[in-house]
C-alpha positions in Angstrom: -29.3 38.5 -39.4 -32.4 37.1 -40.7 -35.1 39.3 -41.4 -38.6 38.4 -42.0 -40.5 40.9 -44.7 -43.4 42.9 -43.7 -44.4 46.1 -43.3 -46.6 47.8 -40.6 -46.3 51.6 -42.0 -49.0 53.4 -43.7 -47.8 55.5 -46.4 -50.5 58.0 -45.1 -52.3 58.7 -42.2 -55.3 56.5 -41.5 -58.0 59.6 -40.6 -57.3 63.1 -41.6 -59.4 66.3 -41.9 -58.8 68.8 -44.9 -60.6 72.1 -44.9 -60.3 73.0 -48.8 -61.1 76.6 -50.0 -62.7 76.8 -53.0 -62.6 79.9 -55.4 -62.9 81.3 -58.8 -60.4 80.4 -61.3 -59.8 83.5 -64.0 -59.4 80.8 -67.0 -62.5 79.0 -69.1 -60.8 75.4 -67.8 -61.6 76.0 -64.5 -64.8 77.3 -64.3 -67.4 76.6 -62.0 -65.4 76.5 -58.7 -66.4 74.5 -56.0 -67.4 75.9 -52.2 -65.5 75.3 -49.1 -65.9 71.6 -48.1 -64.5 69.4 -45.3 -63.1 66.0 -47.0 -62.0 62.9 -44.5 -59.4 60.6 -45.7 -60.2 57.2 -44.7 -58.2 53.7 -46.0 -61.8 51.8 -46.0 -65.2 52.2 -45.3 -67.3 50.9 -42.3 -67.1 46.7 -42.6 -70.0 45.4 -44.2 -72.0 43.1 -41.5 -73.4 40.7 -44.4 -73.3 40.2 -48.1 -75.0 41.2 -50.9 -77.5 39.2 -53.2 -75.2 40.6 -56.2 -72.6 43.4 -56.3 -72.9 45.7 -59.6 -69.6 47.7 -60.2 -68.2 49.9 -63.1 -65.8 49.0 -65.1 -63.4 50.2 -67.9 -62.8 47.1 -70.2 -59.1 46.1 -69.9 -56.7 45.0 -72.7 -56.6 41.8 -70.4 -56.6 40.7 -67.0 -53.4 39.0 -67.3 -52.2 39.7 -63.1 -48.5 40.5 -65.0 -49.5 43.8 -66.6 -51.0 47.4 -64.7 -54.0 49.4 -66.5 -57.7 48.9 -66.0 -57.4 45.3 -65.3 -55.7 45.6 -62.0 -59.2 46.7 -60.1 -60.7 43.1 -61.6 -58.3 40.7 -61.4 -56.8 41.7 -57.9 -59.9 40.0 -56.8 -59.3 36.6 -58.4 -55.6 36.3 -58.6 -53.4 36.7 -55.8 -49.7 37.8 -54.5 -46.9 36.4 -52.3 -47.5 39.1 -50.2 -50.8 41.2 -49.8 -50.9 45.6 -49.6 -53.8 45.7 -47.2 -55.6 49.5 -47.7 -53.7 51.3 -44.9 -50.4 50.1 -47.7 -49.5 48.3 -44.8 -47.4 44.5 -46.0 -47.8 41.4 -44.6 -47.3 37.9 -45.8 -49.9 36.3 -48.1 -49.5 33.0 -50.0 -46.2 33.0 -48.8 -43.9 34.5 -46.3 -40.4 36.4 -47.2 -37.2 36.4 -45.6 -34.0 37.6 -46.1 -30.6 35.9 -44.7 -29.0 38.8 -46.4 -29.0 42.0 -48.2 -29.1 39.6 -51.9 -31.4 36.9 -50.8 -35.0 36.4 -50.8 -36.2 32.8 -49.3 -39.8 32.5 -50.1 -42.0 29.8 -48.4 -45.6 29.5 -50.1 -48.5 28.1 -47.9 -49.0 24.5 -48.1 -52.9 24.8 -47.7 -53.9 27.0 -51.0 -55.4 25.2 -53.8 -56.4 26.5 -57.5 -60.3 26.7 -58.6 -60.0 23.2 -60.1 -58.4 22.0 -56.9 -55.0 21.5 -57.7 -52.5 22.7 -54.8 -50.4 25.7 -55.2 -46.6 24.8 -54.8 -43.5 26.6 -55.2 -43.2 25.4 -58.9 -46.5 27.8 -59.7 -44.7 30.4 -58.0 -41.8 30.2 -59.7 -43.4 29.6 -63.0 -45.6 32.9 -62.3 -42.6 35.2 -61.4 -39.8 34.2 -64.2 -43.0 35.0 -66.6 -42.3 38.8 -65.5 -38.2 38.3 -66.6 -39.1 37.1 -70.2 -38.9 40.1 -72.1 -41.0 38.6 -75.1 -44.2 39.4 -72.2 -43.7 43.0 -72.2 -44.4 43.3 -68.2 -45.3 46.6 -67.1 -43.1 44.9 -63.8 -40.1 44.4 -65.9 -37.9 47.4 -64.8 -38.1 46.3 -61.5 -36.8 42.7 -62.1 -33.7 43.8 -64.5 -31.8 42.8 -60.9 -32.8 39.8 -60.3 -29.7 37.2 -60.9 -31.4 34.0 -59.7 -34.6 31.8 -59.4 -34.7 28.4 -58.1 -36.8 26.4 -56.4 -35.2 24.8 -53.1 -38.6 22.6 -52.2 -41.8 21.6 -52.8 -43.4 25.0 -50.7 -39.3 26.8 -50.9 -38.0 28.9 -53.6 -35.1 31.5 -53.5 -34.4 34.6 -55.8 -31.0 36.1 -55.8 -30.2 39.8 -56.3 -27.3 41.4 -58.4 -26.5 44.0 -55.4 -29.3 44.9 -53.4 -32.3 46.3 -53.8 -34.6 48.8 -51.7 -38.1 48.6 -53.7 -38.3 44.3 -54.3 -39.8 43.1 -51.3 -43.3 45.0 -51.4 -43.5 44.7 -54.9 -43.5 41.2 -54.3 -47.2 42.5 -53.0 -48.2 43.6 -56.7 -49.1 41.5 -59.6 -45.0 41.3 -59.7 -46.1 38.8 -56.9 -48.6 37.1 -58.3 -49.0 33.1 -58.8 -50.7 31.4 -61.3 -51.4 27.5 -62.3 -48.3 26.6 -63.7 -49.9 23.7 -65.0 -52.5 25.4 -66.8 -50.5 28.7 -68.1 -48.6 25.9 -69.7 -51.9 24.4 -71.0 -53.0 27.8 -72.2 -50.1 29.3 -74.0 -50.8 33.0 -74.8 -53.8 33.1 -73.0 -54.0 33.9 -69.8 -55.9 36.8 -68.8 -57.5 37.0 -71.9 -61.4 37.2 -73.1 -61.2 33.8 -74.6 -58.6 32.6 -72.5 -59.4 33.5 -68.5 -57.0 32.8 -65.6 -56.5 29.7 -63.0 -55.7 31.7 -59.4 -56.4 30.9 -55.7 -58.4 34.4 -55.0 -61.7 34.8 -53.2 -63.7 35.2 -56.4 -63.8 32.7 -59.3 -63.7 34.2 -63.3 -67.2 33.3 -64.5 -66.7 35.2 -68.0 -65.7 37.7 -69.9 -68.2 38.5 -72.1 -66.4 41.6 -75.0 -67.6 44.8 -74.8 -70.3 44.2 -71.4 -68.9 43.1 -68.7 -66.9 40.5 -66.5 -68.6 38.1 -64.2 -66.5 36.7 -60.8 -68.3 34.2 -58.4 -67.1 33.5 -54.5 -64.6 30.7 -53.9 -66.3 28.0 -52.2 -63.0 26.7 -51.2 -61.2 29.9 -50.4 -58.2 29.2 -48.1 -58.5 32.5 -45.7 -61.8 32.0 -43.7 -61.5 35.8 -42.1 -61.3 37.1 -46.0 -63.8 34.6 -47.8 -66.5 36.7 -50.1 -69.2 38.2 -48.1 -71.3 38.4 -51.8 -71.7 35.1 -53.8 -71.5 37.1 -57.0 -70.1 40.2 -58.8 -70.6 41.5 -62.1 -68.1 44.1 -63.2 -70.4 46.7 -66.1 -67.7 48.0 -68.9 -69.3 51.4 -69.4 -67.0 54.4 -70.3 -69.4 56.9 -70.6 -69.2 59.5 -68.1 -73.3 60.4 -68.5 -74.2 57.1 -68.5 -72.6 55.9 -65.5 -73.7 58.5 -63.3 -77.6 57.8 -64.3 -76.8 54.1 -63.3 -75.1 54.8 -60.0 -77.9 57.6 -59.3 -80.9 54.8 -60.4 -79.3 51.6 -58.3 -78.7 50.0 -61.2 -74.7 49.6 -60.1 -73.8 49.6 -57.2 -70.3 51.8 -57.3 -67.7 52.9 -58.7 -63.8 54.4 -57.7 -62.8 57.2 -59.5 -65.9 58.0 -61.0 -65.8 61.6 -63.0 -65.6 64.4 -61.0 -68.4 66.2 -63.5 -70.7 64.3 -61.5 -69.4 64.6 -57.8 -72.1 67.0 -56.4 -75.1 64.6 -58.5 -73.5 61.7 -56.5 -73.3 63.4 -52.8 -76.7 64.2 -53.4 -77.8 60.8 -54.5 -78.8 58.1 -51.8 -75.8 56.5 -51.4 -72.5 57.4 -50.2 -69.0 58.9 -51.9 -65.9 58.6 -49.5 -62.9 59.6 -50.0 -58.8 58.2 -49.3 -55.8 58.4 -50.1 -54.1 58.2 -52.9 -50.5 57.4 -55.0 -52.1 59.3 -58.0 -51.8 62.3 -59.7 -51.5 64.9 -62.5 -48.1 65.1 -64.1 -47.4 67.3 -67.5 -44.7 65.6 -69.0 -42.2 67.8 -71.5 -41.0 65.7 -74.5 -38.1 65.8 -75.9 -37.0 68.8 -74.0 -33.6 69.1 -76.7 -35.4 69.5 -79.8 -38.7 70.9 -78.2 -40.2 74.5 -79.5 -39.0 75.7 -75.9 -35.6 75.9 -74.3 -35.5 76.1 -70.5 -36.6 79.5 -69.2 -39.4 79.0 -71.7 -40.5 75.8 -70.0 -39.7 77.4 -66.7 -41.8 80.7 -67.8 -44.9 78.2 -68.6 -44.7 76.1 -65.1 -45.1 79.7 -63.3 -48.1 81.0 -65.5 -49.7 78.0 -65.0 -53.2 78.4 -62.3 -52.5 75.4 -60.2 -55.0 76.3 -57.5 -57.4 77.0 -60.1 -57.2 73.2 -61.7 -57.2 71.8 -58.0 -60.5 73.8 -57.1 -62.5 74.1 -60.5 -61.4 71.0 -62.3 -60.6 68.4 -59.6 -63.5 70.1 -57.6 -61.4 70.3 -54.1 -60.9 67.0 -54.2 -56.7 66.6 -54.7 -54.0 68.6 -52.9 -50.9 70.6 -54.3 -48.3 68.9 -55.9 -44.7 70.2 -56.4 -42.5 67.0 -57.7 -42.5 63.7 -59.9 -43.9 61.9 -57.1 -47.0 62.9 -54.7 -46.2 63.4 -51.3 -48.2 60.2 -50.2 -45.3 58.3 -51.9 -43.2 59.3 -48.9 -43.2 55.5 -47.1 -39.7 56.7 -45.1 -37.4 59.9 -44.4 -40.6 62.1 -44.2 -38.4 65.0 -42.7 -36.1 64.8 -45.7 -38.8 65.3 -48.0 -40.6 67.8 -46.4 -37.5 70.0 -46.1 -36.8 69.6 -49.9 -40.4 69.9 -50.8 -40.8 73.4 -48.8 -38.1 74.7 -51.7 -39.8 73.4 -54.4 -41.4 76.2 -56.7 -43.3 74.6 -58.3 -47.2 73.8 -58.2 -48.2 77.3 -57.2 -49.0 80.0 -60.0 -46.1 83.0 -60.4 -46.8 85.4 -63.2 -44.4 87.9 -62.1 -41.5 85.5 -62.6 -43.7 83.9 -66.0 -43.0 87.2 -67.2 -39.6 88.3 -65.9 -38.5 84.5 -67.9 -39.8 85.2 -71.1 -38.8 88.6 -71.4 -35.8 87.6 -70.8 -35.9 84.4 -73.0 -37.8 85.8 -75.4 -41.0 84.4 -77.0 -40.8 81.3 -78.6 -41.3 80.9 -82.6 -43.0 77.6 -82.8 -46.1 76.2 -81.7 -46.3 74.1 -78.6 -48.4 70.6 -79.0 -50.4 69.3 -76.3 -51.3 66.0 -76.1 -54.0 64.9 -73.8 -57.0 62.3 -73.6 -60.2 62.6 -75.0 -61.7 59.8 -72.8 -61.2 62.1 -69.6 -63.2 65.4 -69.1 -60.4 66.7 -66.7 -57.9 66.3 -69.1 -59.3 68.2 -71.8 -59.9 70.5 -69.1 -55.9 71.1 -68.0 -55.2 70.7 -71.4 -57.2 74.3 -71.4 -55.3 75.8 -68.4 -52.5 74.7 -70.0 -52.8 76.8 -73.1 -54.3 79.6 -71.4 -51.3 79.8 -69.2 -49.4 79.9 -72.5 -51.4 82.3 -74.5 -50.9 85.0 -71.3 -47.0 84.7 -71.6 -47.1 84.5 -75.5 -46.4 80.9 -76.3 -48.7 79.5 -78.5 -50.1 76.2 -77.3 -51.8 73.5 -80.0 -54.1 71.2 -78.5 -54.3 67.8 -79.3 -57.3 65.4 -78.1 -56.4 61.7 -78.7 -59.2 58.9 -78.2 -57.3 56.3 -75.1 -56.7 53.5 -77.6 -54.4 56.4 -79.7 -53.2 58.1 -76.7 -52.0 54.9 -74.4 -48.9 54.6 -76.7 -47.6 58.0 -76.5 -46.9 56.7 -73.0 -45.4 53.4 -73.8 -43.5 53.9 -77.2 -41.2 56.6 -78.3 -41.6 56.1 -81.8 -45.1 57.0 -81.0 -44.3 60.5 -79.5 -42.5 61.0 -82.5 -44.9 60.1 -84.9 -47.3 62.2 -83.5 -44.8 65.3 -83.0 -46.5 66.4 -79.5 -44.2 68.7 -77.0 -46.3 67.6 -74.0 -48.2 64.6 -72.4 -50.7 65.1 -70.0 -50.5 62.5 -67.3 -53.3 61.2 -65.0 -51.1 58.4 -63.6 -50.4 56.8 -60.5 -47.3 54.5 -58.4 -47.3 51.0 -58.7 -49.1 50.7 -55.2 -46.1 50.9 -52.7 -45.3 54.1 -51.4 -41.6 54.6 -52.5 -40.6 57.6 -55.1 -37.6 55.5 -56.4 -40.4 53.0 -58.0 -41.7 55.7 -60.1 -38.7 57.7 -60.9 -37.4 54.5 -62.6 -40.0 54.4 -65.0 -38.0 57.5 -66.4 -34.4 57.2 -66.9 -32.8 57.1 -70.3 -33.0 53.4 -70.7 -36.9 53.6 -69.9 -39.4 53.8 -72.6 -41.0 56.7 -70.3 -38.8 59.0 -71.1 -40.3 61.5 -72.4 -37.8 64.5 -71.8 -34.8 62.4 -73.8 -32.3 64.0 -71.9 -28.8 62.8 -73.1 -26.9 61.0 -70.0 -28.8 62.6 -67.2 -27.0 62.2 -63.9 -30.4 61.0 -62.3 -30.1 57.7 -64.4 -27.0 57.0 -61.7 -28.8 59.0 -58.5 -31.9 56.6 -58.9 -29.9 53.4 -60.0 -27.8 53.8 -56.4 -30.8 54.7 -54.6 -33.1 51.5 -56.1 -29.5 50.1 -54.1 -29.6 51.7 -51.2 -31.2 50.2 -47.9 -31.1 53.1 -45.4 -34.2 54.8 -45.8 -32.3 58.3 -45.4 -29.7 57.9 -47.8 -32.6 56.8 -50.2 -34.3 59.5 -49.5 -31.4 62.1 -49.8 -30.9 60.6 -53.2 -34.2 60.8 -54.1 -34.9 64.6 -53.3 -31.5 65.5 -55.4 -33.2 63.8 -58.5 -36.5 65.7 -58.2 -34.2 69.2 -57.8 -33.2 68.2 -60.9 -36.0 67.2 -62.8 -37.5 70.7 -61.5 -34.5 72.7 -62.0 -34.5 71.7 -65.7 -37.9 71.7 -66.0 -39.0 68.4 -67.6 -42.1 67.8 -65.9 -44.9 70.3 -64.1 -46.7 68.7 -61.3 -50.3 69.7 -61.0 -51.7 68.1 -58.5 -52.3 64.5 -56.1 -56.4 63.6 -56.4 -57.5 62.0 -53.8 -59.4 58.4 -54.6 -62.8 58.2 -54.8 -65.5 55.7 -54.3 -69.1 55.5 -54.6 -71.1 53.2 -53.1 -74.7 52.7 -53.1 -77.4 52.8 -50.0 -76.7 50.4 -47.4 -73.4 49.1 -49.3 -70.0 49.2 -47.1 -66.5 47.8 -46.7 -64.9 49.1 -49.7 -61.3 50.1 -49.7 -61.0 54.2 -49.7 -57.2 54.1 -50.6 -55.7 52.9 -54.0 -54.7 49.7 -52.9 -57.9 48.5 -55.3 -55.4 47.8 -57.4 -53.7 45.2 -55.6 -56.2 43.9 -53.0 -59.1 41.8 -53.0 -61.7 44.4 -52.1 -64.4 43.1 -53.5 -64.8 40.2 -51.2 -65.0 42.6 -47.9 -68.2 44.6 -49.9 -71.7 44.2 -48.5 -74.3 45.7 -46.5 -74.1 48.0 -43.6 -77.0 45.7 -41.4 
């Protein structure tokens, strides 16, 4: 049976009410603890009823905006380059420049749109397609997609607006990736003109979004203008122009969004969350695949054998981070992956999650463990990064936790530039001889566990435990396999047992995203789906 790809199910739900109870946290990181407020999840703000003269937003500057690679360049370029399939902000699927069906459980027959045309005017075919996606199988690119395309077996094109990939075996997670920048299309013609370029300050891109690349001018900002010639009428750019501000400086942004002088912001530091509700305009908040992770390294060799590790995860004040810290503003978290990852088997999960200890603070059993264990000789190294106030600030918790169960806990601050490659590159981890990475990451935009859990098996470079032949490399390979959502899902739940059992990773907590948006400015997305979607063109004014 032929079946046509799309999905109509919201990872979350679209409205929800959470009454979250502040309180006082007994360590220095979580100081300062936040009263009882009522937060309502919503996937996007009020539509804007007309544009803007010019929409001013905040920015980190990326590495590049090269639609093949995550980071800080997904929020910018997700405006200007787009995917076969398109995550709308409820993570709802549907088709996009091209519609998806599958014949059969290894088969994926793509059929672009035959009315799309490039900024210089040039159509879009299935050769740019094709072009675009075997980019993401050259290893020599280094996509951040690239572990989800190790089963891909075939690419050809079949016609002028037809192209087919072909699977090794199945495959749960590849047709709403197809909705990421693993989707994306690109000018074949002028990638090929550009070699080594695209994406790039000096370089720039050649896409079909609703916003055009203006420039990229190093170290101030990016500049997009509207489409003229956009192909979807009911999603053409309500504001002619926006100018993306590179400004990393938590003290300095907040002044600007106070003044007017940008517009918004998502994610903005949480330092300045009660400055911004009081300010004129508005901060909303929605859900999110985001969270905290502390990741164990090299869990073999480390300073602390297992009840060690396991004595740490119970001192820790979780409710204390999410209160103080993350100022109310994130909910417990108890496994690899956030509860809003679960896109299917919700009962499974739930069940598994209620046995979960982790993510809630036991001192009795911290104790009882290293009593039993005994206290460890060697220090424990922290890594965390310096760039982020809430960092620094678990990074605290962290070694207060340890100091109160007599592990003594190094920190160690790295700039982002230093830090990033602790993440990517083992050799890194080693040169640096940390014990623990502090992780403020998030899921490649679809709400499925196995995505994520991926990015850690032995032949990943995430991971950062380097346990020898763990059986979750084979649990996750069957389940990336495995098309009934429950099966999936009981596979899924028996490698986070694991990974909690051996205690190679201490869940903190799932923040919720946040946007700020000036006075009389609407139509943002509230969810993460920034990252994927072209939400800049649905901003404007309220009236």
């Amino acid at each position: 049976m032929t079946r046509a790809f799309s999905s109509a199910t919201a990872a979350c739900a679209a409205l929800s009410l959470l009454a979250l109870a502040g309180c006082s946290s007994g360590t220095e990181a979580t100081a300062g603890a936040t009263e009882t407020v009522d937060i309502e999840l919503v996937d996007q703000m009020t539509p804007a009823s007309t544009g803007l003269d010019e929409l001013r937003w905040v920015a980190t500057e990326p590495r590049n905006i090269d639609p093949a690679f995550t980071g800080t360049g997904q929020m910018i370029y997700s405006n200007m380059c787009e995917n076969i399939l398109v995550q709308n902000p409820d993570y709802s699927v549907e088709p996009n420049l091209g519609a998806v069906e599958q014949p059969d459980d290894l088969t994926y027959n793509i059929t672009m749109r035959d009315d799309v045309e490039f900024w210089d005017g040039t159509p879009m075919t299935a050769a740019d397609a094709v072009w675009s996606f075997q980019r993401q199988l050259d290893p020599n690119l280094g996509s951040n997609f690239q572990v989800y395309v190790k089963n891909v077996d075939s690419v050809e094109q079949t016609g002028t607006y037809t192209w087919t990939i072909k699977m090794k075996s199945p495959d749960a997670m590849f047709g709403p990736l197809l909705a990421t920048g693993m989707g994306n299309v690109v000018s074949k013609a002028w990638g090929e003109a550009n070699p080594g370029k695209i994406g790039t300050a000096d370089g720039g891109l050649m896409c079909t979004g609703p916003y055009v690349l203006e420039s990229w001018r190093a170290g101030s900002g990016v500049s997009m203008t509207a489409n003229p010639d956009y192909w979807d009428a009911e999603r053409a750019p309500l504001t002619p122009r926006v100018e993306f501000v590179f400004n990393e400086d938590p003290a300095s942004v907040i002044a600007s969004l106070s003044t007017g002088e940008i517009d918004g912001a998502f994610d903005f530091a949480l330092s300045a969350l009660e400055q911004l509700r009081s300010a004129d305009g508005t901060v909303t908040f929605g859900p999110s695949l985001a969270f905290w992770n502390l990741h164990f390294i090299n869990v073999e060799d480390g300073p602390l054998n297992l009840e060690q590790r396991q004595a740490l995860t119970y001192a820790l004040d979780y409710q204390g981070i999410i209160n103080g810290v993350l100022k109310g503003t994130a909910e417990e978290d108890r496994a690899l992956t956030p509860k809003s990852s679960w896109g299917y088997g919700e009962q499974i999960f739930q069940e598994a999650w209620e046995e979960l200890p982790t993510g809630r603070q036991n001192l009795e059993e911290a104790q009882r463990l290293i009593e039993a264990a005994g206290k460890p000789s060697e220090t424990f190294k922290v890594a965390y990064s310096t760039s982020s106030v809430e960092a620094g600030q678990i990074a605290t918790a962290v070694q207060a936790a340890g100091q109160s169960i007599g592990i003594n806990v190094e920190l160690r601050g790295y700039p982002q530039a230093q830090f990033s490659p602790i993440y990517f590159d083992p050799a890194a981890r080693e040169r640096e001889d940390v014990d623990m990475y502090i992780m403020n990451g998030y899921m490649d935009a679809i709400p499925e566990p196995v995505a994520w859990y991926l990015n850690f098996i032995s032949s990943s470079n995430g991971n950062f435990a380097n346990v020898t032949n763990p059986p979750t490399d084979e649990w996750m390979v069957e389940a990336s396999r495995t098309l009934d959502d429950d099966a999936r899902a009981e596979l899924v739940v028996q490698a986070q047992q694991y990974w909690i059992d051996n205690a190679l990773v201490m869940p903190v907590a799932s923040p919720y995203t946040r946007v700020y948006t000036g006075p009389g400015i609407t139509g943002a997305p509230a969810s993460d789906t920034y990252r994927v979607f072209p939400w800049a063109a649905q901003v404007g004014a309220d009236q």
